[in-house]
ZALOPA-441513 format. One record per residue (C-alpha): residue number from 1; x, y, z negated; residue in one letter. Coordinates in pm, 1 decimal, decimal comma, m for minus. Layout:
% residues N
(node NUM; (X; Y; Z); 'a');
...
END
This chain:
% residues 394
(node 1; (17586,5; 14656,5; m2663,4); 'x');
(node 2; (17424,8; 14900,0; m2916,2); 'x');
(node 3; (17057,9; 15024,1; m2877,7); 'x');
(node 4; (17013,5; 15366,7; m2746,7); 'x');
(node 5; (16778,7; 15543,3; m2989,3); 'x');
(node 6; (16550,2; 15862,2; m2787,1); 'x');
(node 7; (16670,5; 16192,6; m2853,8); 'x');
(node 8; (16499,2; 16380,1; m3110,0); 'x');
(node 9; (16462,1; 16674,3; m2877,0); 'x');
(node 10; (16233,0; 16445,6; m2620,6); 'x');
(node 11; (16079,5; 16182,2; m2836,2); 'x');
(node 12; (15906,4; 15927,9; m2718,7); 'x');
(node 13; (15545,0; 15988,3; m2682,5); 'x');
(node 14; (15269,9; 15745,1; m2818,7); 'x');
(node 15; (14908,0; 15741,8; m2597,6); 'x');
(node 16; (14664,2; 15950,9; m2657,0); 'x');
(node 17; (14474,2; 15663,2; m2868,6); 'x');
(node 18; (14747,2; 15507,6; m3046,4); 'x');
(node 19; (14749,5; 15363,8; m3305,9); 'x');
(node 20; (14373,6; 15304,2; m3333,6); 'x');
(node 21; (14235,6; 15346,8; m3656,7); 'x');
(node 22; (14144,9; 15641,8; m3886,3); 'x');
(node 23; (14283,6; 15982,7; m3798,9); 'x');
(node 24; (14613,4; 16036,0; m4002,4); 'x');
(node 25; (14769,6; 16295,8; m4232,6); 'x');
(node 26; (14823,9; 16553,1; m4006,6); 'x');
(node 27; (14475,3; 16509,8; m3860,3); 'x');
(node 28; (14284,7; 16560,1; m4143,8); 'x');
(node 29; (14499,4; 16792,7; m4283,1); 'x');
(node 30; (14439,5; 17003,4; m3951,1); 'x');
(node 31; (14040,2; 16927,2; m3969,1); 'x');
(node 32; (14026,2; 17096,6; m4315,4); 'x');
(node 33; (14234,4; 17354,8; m4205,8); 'x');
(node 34; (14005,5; 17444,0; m3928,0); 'x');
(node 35; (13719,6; 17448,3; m4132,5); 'x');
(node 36; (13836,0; 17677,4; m4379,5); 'x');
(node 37; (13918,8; 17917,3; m4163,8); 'x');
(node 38; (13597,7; 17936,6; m3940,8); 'x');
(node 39; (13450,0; 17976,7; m4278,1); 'x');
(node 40; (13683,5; 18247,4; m4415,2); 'x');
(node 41; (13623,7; 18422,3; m4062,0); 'x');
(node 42; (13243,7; 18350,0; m4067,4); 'x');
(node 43; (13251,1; 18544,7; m4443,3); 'x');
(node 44; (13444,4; 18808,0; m4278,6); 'x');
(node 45; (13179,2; 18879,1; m4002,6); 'x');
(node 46; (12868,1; 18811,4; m4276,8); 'x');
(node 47; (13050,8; 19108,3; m4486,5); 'x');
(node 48; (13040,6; 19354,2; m4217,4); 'x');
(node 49; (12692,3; 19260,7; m4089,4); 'x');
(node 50; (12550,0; 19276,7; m4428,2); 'x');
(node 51; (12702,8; 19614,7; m4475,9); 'x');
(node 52; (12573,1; 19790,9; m4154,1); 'x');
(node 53; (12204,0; 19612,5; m4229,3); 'x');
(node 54; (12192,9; 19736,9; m4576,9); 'x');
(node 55; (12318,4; 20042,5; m4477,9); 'x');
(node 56; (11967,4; 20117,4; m4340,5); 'x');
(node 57; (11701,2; 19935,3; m4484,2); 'x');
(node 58; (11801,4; 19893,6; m4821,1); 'x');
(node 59; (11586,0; 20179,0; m4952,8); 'x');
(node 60; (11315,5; 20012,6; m4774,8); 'x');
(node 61; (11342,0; 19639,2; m4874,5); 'x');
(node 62; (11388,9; 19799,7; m5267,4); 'x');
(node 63; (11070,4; 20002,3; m5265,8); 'x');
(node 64; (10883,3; 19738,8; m5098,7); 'x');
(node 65; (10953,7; 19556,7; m5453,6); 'x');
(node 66; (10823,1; 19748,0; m5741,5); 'x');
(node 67; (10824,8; 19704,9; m6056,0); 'x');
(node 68; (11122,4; 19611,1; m6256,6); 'x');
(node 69; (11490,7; 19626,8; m6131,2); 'x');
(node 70; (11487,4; 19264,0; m6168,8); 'x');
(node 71; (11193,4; 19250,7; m5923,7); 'x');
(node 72; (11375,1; 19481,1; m5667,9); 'x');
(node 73; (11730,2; 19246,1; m5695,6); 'x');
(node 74; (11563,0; 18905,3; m5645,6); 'x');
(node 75; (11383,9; 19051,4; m5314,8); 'x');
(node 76; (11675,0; 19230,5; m5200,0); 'x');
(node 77; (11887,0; 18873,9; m5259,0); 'x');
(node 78; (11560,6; 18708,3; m5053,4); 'x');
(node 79; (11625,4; 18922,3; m4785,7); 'x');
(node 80; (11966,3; 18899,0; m4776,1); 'x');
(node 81; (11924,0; 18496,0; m4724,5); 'x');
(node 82; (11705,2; 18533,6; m4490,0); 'x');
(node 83; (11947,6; 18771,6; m4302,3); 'x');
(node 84; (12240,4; 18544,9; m4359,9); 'x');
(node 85; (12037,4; 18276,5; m4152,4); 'x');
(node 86; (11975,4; 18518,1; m3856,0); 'x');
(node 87; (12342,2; 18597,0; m3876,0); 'x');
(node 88; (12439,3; 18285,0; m3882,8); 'x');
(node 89; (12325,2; 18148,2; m3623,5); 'x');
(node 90; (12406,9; 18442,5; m3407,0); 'x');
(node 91; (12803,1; 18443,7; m3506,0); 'x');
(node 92; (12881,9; 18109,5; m3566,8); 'x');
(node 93; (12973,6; 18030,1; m3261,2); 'x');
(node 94; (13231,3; 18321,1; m3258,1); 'x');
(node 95; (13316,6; 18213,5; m3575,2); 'x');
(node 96; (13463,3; 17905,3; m3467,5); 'x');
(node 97; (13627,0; 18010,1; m3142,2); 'x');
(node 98; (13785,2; 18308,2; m3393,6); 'x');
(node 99; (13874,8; 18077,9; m3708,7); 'x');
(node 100; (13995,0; 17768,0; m3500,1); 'x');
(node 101; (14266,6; 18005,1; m3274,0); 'x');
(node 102; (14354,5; 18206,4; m3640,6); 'x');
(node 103; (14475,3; 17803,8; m3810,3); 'x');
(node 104; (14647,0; 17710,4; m3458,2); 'x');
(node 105; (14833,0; 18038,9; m3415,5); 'x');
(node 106; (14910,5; 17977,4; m3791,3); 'x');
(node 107; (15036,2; 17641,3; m3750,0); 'x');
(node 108; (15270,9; 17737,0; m3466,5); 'x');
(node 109; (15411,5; 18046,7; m3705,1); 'x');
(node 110; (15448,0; 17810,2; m3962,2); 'x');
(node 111; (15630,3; 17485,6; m3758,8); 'x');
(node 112; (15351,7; 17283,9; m3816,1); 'x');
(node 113; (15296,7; 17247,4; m3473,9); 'x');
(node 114; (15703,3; 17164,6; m3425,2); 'x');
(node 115; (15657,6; 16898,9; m3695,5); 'x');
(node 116; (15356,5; 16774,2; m3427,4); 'x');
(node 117; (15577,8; 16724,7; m3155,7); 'x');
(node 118; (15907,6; 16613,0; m3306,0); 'x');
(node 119; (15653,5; 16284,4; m3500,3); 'x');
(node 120; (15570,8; 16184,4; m3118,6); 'x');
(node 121; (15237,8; 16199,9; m3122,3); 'x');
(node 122; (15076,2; 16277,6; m2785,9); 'x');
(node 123; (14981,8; 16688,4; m2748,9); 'x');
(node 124; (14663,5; 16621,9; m2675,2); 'x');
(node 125; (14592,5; 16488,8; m3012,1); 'x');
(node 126; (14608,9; 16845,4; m3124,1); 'x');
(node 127; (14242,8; 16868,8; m2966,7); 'x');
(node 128; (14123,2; 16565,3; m3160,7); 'x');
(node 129; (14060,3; 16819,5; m3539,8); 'x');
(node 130; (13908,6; 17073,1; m3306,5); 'x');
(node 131; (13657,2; 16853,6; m3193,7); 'x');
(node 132; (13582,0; 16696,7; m3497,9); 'x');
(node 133; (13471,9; 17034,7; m3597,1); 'x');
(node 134; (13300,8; 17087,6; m3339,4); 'x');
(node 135; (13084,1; 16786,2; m3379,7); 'x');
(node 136; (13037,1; 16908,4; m3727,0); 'x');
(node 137; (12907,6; 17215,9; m3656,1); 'x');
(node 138; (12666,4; 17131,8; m3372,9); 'x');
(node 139; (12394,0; 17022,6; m3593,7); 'x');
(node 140; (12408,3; 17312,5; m3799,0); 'x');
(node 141; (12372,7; 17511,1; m3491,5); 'x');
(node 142; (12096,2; 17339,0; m3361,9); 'x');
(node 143; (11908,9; 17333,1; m3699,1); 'x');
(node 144; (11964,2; 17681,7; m3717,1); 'x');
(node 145; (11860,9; 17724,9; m3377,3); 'x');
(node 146; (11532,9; 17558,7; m3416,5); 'x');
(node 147; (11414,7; 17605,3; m3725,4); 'x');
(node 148; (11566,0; 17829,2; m3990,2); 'x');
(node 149; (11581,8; 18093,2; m3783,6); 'x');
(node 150; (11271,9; 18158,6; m3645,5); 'x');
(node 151; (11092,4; 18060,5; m3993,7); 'x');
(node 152; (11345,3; 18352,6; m4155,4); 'x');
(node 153; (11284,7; 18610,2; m3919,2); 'x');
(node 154; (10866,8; 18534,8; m3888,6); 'x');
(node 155; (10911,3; 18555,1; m4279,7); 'x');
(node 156; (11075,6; 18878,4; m4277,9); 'x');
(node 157; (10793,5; 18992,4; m3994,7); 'x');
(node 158; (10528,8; 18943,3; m4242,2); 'x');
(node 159; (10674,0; 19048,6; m4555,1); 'x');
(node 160; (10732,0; 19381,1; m4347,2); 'x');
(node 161; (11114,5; 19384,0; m4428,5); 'x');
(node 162; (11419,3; 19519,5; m4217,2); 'x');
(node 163; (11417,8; 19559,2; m3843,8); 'x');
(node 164; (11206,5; 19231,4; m3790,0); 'x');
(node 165; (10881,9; 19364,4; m4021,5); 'x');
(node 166; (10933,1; 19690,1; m3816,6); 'x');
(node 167; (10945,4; 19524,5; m3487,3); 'x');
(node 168; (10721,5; 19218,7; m3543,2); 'x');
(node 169; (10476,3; 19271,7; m3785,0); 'x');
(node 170; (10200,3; 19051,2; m3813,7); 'x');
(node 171; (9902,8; 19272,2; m3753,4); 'x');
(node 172; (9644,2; 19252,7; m3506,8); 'x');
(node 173; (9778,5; 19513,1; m3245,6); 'x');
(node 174; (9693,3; 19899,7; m3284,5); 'x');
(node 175; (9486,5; 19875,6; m2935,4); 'x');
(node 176; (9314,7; 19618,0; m2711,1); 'x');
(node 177; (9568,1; 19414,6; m2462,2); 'x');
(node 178; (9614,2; 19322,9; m2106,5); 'x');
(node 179; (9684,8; 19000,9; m1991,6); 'x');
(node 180; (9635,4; 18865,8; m1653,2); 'x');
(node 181; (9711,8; 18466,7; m1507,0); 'x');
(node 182; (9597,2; 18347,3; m1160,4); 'x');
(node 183; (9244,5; 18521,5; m1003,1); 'x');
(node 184; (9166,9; 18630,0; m1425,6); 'x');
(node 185; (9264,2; 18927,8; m1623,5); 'x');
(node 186; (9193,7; 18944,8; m2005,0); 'x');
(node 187; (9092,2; 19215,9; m2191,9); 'x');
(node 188; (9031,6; 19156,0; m2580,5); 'x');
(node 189; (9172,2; 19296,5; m2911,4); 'x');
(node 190; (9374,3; 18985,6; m3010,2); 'x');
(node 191; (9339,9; 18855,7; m3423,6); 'x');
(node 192; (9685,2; 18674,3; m3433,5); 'x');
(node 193; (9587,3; 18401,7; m3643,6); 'x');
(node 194; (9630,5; 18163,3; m3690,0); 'x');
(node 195; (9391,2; 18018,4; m3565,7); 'x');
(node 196; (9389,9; 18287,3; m3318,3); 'x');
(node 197; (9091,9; 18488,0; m3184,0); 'x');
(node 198; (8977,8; 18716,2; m2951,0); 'x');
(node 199; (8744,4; 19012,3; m3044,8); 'x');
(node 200; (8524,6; 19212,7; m2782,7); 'x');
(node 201; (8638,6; 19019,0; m2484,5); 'x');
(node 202; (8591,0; 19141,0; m2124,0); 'x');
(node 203; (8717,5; 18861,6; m1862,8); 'x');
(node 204; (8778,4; 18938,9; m1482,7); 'x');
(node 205; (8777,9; 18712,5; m1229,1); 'x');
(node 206; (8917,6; 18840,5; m883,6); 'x');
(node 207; (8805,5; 18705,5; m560,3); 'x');
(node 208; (9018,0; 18610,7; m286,7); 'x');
(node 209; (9027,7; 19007,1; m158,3); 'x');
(node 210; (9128,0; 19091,6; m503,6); 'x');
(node 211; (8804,0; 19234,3; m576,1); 'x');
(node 212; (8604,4; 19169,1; m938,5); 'x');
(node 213; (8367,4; 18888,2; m859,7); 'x');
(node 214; (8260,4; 18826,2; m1180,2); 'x');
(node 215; (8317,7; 19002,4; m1547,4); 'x');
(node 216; (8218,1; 18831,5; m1895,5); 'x');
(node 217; (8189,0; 19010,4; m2148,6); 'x');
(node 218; (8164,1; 18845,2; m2513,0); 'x');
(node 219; (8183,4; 18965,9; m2882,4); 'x');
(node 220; (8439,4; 18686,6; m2987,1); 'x');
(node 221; (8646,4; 18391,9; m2832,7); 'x');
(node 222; (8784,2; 18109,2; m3061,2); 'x');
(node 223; (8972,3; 17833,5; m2942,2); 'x');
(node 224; (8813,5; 17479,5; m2920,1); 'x');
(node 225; (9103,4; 17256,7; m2972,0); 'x');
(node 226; (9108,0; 17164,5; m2579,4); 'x');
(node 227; (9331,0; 17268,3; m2339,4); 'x');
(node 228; (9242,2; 17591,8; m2185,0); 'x');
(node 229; (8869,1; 17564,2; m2348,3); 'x');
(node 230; (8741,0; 17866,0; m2549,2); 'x');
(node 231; (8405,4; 17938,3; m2731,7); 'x');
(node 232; (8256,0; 18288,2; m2655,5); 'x');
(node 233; (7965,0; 18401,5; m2844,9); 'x');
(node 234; (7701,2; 18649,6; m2712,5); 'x');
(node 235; (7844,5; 18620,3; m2395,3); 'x');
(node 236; (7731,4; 18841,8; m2090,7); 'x');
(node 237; (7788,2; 18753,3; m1755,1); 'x');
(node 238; (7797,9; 19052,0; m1409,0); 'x');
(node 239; (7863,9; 18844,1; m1068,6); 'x');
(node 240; (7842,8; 18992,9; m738,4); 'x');
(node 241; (7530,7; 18908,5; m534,9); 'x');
(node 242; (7606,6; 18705,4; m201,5); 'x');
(node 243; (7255,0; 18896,1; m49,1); 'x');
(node 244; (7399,9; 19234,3; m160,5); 'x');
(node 245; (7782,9; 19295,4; m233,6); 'x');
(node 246; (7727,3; 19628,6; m389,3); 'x');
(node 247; (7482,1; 19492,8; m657,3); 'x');
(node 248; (7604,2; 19285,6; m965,5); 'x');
(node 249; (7325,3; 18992,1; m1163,1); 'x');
(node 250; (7338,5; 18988,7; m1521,9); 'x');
(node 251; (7254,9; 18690,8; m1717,5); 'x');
(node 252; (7282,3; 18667,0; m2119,9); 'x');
(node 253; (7388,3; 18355,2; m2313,6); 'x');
(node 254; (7295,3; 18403,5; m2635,6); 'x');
(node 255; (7496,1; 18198,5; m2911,4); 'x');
(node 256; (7776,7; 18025,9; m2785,0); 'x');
(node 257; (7928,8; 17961,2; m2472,3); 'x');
(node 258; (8232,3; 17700,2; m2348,6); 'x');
(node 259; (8411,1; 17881,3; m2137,1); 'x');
(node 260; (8773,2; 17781,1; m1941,7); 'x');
(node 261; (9085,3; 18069,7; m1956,3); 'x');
(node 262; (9453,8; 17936,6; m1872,3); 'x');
(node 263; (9569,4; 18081,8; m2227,7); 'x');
(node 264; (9692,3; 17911,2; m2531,8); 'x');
(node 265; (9596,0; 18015,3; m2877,2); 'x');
(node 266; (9980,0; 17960,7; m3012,1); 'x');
(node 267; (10059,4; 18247,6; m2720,0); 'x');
(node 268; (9866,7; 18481,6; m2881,6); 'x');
(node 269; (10000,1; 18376,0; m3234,9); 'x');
(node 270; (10356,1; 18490,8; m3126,3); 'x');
(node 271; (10200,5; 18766,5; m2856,5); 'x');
(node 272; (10480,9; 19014,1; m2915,3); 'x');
(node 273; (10780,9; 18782,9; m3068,1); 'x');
(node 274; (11063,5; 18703,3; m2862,7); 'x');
(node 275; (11082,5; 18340,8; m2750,0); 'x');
(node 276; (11405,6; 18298,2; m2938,9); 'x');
(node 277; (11220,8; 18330,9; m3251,4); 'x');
(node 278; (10945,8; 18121,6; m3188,4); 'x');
(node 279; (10964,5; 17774,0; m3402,4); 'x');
(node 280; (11062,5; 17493,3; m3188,2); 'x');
(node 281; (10753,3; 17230,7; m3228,4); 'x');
(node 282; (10524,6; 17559,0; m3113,5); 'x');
(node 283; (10771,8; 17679,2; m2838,5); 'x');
(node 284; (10773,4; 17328,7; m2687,8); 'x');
(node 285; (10395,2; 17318,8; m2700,7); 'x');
(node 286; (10325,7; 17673,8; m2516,6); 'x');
(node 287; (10589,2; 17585,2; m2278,5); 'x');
(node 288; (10380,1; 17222,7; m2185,2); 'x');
(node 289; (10071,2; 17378,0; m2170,5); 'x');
(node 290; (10165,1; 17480,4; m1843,3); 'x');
(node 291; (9959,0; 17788,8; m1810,4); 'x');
(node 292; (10137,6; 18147,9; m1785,4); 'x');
(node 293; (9900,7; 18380,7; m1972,2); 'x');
(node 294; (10114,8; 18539,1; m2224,1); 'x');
(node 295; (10361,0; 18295,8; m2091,9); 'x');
(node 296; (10703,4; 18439,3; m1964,5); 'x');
(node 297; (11040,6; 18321,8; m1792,4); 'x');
(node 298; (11185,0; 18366,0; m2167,7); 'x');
(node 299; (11000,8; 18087,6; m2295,6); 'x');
(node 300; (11131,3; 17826,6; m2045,5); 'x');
(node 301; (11498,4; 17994,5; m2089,5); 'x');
(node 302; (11528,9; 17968,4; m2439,3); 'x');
(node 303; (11396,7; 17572,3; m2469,0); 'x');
(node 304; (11709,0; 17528,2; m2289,4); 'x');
(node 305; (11943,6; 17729,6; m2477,9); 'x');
(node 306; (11844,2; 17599,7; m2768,4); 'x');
(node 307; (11968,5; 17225,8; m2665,2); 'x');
(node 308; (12270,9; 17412,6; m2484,5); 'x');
(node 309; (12368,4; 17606,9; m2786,2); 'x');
(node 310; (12427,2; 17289,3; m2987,1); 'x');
(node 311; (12732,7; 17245,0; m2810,8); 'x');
(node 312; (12879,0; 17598,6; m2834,2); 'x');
(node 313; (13054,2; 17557,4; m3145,2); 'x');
(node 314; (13229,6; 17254,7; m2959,5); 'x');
(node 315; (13300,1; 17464,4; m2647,9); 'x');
(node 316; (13456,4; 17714,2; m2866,6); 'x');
(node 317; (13671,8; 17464,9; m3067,1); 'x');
(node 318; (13804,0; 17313,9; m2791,9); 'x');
(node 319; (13894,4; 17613,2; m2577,8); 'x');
(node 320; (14035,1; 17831,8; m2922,2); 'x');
(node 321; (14264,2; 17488,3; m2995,7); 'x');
(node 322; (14428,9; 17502,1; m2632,3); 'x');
(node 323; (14640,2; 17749,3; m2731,1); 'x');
(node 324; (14862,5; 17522,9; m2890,9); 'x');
(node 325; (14843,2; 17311,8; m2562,2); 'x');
(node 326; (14963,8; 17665,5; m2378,6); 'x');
(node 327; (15250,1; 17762,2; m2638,3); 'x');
(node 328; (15376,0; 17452,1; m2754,6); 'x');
(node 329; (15547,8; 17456,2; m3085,3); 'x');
(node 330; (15734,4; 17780,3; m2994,4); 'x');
(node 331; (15539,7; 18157,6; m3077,4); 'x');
(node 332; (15293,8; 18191,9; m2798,5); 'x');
(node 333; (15376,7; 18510,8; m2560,8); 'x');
(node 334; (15124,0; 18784,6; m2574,7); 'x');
(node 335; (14989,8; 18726,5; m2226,0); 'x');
(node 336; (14888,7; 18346,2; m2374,3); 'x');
(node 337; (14785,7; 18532,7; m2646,2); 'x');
(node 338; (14554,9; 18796,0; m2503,1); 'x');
(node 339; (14397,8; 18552,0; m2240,8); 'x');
(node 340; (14269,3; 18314,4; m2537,0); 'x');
(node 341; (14135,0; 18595,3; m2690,7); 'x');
(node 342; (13969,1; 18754,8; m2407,3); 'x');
(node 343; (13842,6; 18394,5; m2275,6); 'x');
(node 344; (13618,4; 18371,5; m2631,5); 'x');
(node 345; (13533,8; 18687,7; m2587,8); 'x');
(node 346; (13427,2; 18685,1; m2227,6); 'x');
(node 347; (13211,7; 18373,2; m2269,6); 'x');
(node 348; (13038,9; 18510,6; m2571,5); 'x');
(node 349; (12968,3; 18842,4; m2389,3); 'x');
(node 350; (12852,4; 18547,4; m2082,5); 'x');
(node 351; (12624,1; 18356,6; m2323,7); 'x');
(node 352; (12346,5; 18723,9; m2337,4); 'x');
(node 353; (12438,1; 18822,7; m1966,3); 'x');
(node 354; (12317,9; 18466,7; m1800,3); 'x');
(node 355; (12002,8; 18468,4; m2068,2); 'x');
(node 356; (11900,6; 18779,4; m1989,7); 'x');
(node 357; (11975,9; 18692,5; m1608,1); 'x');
(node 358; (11724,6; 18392,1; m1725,2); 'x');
(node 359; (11447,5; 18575,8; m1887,8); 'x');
(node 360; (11508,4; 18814,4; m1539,3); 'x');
(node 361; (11420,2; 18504,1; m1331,1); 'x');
(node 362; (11794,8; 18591,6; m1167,9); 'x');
(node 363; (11881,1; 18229,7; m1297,3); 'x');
(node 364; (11675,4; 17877,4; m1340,5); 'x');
(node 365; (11687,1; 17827,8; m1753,5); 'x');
(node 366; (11901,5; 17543,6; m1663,5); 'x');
(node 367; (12128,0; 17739,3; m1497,4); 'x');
(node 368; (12098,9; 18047,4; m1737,2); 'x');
(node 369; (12188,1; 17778,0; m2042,2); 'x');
(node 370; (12472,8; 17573,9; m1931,7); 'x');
(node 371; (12672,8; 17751,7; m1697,0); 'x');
(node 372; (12874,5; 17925,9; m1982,2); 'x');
(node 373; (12924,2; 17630,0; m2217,1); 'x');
(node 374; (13028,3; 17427,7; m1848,9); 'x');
(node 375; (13281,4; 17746,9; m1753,2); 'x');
(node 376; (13383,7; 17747,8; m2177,6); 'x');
(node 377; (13477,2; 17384,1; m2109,6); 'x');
(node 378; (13634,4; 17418,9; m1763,0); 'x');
(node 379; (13820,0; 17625,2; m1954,8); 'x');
(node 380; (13955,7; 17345,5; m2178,6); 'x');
(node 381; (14015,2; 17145,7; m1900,8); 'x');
(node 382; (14210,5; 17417,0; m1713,4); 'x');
(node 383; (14453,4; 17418,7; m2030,6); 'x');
(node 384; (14486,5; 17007,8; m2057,5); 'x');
(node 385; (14607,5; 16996,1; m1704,5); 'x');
(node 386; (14859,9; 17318,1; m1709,5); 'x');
(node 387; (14978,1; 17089,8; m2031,8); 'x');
(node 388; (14990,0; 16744,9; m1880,6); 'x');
(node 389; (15331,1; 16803,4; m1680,2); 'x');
(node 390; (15502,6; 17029,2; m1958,1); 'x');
(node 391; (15804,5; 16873,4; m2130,3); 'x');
(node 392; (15724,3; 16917,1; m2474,0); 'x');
(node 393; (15987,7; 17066,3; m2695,0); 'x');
(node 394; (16014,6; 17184,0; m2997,5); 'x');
END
C-alpha cells in the first residue's frame, strides 16, 4: 500500500495557530512590507498637503521671520513640523487602510499570495501582518491624538502662523462675551490666561420666571483654586426688593468678594479652540468639572474619540488586508476591487459625519466614537466569513 500524498492544488491546511512560536518568513516579510508602504503612501499624502498649505501662507510664515534668510528657513522648517504633526494625525489612518490594500493587491500581482496558499498555511494568517501593524500604529495615533497635536496647533495659535494663528490666536477677544449656565448669564471681557481672568464682570441671575433677580457687577474675577469659587473685587450687588418688585437694593463690597459661578478657568483658557485641540490632561479636567459654562457637547465627544481613534489604524489594517481573503491568490475583479476601496473611503468620510452628529447632540459621544470603528470591523468580519467556506486555490 503506498501513502497518498495531498494534491498540490488543495493542500492540506494547518490551524490558524499552528505551529506556535514566532511568526515566520513570510510573516515578517509581509509586516515590513506593510509598513513601508503605509509610509510611502503617508509621504505621498504629506507632499500634497504641504503643497496646498504652503501654497497660501508661506509669504506669511516668511515675513513673520525677519531678519536673515537663515532666520526665515529655520521658522518655515518649524512650521512645517508642526504641520506634519496635524497632518499626521489626521491621515494616518487613511494612510494605512491606503498603504496596507496597495502591498496586498501587490502581493496577489506578484504570486506572493499563490506562494501563501500552495505552503498550506491557513488564509486567515494573511490577517496576522495586518494586525501587527495595526497594533503598531495605535500608540502613535493615540500619542498624536493626545498630545502632539494639540501642543502643535496651540503653538502655531500663538506664534500667529498659518490657518491656526489666524483662527485661534491667543488674544483676549476683540469684545466682551456671553456665556450663560443654569439661572446665570456672564458678561465679562475674558484675559485667557493662564491663569485666566475676568475683567469688568456683570453676573445675572434669573429667577424662576426668567426675570433678573439679582446682577453683580465687579471690576475683576480670578479664580481661587476651588471648584466653581471665584474672587471678585469691588463688587456691586442690584437684587430685587420682595416689598417692591419694581425697585432694585444696592449694596457695595469693597475689596474682595468669594463668589460661586459654574465656570472653569481652563474653559476660558481654550474659550474659542475646538475640543479636538485641547491637550488631553486639561480636556479631561473641564469635562469632570461637570459644569457647562463654556462647556459644549464637543468636549464630551472628542474624550471619546480620542480613546476610539487608537484603534483606527487597526480597523483600517484589518479591513484593507481582506482583500486578499476576497480574491484569493488570483487578480481580484474590479467589483472586489472598487468595494475595498469605497469601504475605506466610506468609513473615513463616517468617522467626521457621526462626530459632527456628536458635537450636534444627534449621537451620545459613545455612540458618535465607536460606531464607525465597530461597522470598519464588522466589516472584517463580513470578509472572514464570505472566506471561511471558499476552497482555496491557487
Amino acid at each position: 500500500m503506498t501513502d497518498l500524498a495531498p494534491s498540490p492544488a488543495h493542500p492540506h491546511r494547518r490551524g490558524l495557530f499552528h505551529p506556535f512560536g514566532l511568526p515566520g518568513i513570510m510573516a515578517r516579510q509581509d509586516y515590513r512590507g506593510h509598513l513601508l508602504f503605509v509610509v510611502i503612501v503617508q509621504l505621498v499624502l504629506l507632499l500634497v498637503a504641504i503643497s496646498i498649505d504652503l501654497a497660501r501662507y508661506f509669504d506669511q510664515v516668511t515675513s513673520a521671520a525677519g531678519g536673515s534668510a537663515f532666520d526665515r528657513a529655520a521658522l518655515l522648517a518649524w512650521y512645517l513640523g508642526l504641520r506634519i504633526v496635524d497632518m499626521v494625525t489626521r491621515l494616518l489612518s487613511i494612510a494605512v487602510f491606503v498603504g496596507v490594500l496597495a502591498f496586498e493587491l501587490w502581493s496577489i500581482l506578484t504570486r506572493r499570495r499563490a506562494i501563501h496558499w500552495i505552503s498550506g498555511r491557513h488564509p486567515l494568517r494573511v490577517l496576522m501582518p495586518a494586525l501587527a501593524v495595526g497594533l503598531t500604529l495605535a500608540p502613535l495615533q493615540f500619542v498624536l491624538e493626545t498630545r502632539w497635536r494639540p501642543e502643535a496647533v496651540l503653538i502655531q495659535a500663538a506664534a500667529k502662523l498659518g490657518a491656526y494663528g489666524e483662527r485661534y490666536a491667543r488674544e483676549r477677544p476683540p469684545s466682551p462675551v456671553w456665556f450663560m449656565s443654569g439661572d446665570r448669564l456672564v458678561h465679562a471681557d475674558a484675559r485667557f490666561g493662564p491663569p485666566a481672568e475676568l475683567v469688568d464682570v456683570d453676573i445675572y441671575r434669573l429667577d424662576a420666571m426668567g426675570r433678573v433677580g439679582e446682577v453683580i457687577r465687579a471690576t475683576r474675577a480670578d479664580p481661587t483654586g476651588e471648584r466653581d469659587v471665584w474672587r471678585f473685587r469691588d463688587a456691586t450687588h442690584w437684587s430685587r426688593d420682595p416689598a417692591s418688585p419694581s425697585a432694585m437694593r444696592v449694596s457695595k463690597q469693597p475689596g474682595e468678594e468669594v463668589l460661586t459661578i459654574p465656570l472653569h478657568p481652563l474653559a476660558v483658557t481654550y474659550m474659542g479652540v475646538p475640543a479636538k485641540y485641547i491637550p488631553e490632561n486639561d480636556l479631561r479636567t473641564i469635562v469632570a468639572s461637570g459644569t457647562d459654562m463654556l462647556v459644549g457637547a464637543d468636549h464630551h465627544v472628542w474624550l471619546e474619540v480620542r480613546r476610539a481613534n487608537t484603534l483606527m489604524p487597526l480597523a483600517m489594517a484589518l479591513l484593507a488586508a481582506s482583500v486578499s481573503l476576497l480574491a484569493g491568490a488570483r487578480r481580484p475583479s474590479l467589483p472586489v476591487l472598487a468595494g475595498c476601496v469605497f469601504a475605506g473611503y466610506s468609513i473615513h468620510v463616517a468617522i467626521r459625519v457621526f462626530i459632527a452628529a456628536g458635537e450636534l447632540k444627534i449621537l451620545t459621544p459613545f455612540a458618535a466614537a465607536w460606531i464607525p470603528i465597530a461597522v470598519a470591523l464588522g466589516g472584517v468580519v463580513i470578509a472572514v466569513t464570505a472566506a471561511a467556506g471558499r476552497r482555496w486555490r491557487a
